[in-house]
C-alpha angles and dihedrals in degrees: 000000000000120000112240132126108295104033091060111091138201114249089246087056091041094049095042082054093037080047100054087046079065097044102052094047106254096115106041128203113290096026108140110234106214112208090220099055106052093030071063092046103054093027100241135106139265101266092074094047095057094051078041095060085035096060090042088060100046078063101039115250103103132053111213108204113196101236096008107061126226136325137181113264127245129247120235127182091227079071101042080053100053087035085054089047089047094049095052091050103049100029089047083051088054097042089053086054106038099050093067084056104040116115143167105284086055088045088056092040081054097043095048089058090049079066100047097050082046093078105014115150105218156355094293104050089051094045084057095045101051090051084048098052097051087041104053093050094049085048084078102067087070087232103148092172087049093045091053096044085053099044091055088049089055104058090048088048095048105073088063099050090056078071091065095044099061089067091079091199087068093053084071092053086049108049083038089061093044088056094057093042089053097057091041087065098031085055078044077238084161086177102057096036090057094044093047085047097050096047086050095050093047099041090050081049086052090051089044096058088043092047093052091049092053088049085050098059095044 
């Protein structure tokens, strides 16, 4: 790729493209990231790709090793546990806020991505609409703090449940349990929303851990 104006990028936009690499698989953990190479790749220097790989281990997903350079981080299944228990306080707290204020348009905004995850093609588009689903309920407590806290353990959580994606079996539990969540919130039946959201949070943190050990083994 030639250097010129559009193809240099700024290291937040670097590291959100380097990020999804990691993501999505393609670099697994332990790859080496070499700074040249990918400096080479987007057309840029090496400047952006340091606060780059910065940025990427303040989040987790690098391992910056002094003398050796950077490396993609492991995953471990003591994180995907605390990342699962995370996920169950603060997305419970925003449930709990959000269903009082959730009203049709967010009801339509939910059940279009229902739609959309009915029939999505791959890894990728379900990993986006689950995110979008959760998302676009909680959006409705009004909670931009809590939105923001949510969003960055996410994207740390997301790599993991791409594990779980990948067993397509488990993409029809899934969208199932979304279904019944949905109308929960939709009766303002804040018992049985929090409990549904809960027992899907915990049982995609039970086929993570079984997905990484399986990973793991192979």
């Amino acid at each position: 790729m030639k250097k010129s104006a559009e193809s240099k990028l700024s290291s937040v936009s670097l590291a959100d493209q380097l990020r999804e690499r990691i993501a999505d698989g393609r670099w697994a953990p332990g790859t080496q990231l070499r700074q040249d190479s990918i400096a080479k790749e987007f057309g840029t220097s090496h400047i952006p790709v340091r606060e780059a790989f910065v940025q990427l281990q303040a989040s987790g997903f690098v391992t910056i090793v002094p003398n050796r350079g950077a490396f993609v981080s492991a995953m471990t299944t003591f994180e995907a546990s605390e990342l699962t228990e995370m996920r169950v306080a603060l997305e419970l707290l925003a449930l709990d806020a959000a269903i009082d204020a959730f009203g049709p348009r967010d009801e339509a905004a939910v059940r279009e991505i229902l739609r959309n995850d009915e029939t999505a093609p791959d890894v990728d588009a379900w990993s986006v609409d689950n995110w979008a689903f959760h998302r676009t309920i909680y959006q409705a407590s009004g909670r931009r703090y809590l939105m923001e806290t949510l969003e960055a353990i996410w994207r740390k959580t997301d790599r993991y449940l791409r594990l779980v994606w990948q067993l397509e079996r488990y993409q029809d539990v899934s969208f199932s349990e979304h279904v019944e969540i949905l109308e929960a919130v939709v009766a303002r039946d804040r018992r049985t929303a929090k409990r549904l959201t809960k027992a899907h949070i915990l049982a995609a943190g039970d086929v993570m851990q079984v997905a990484l050990r399986e990973a793991r083994a192979m």
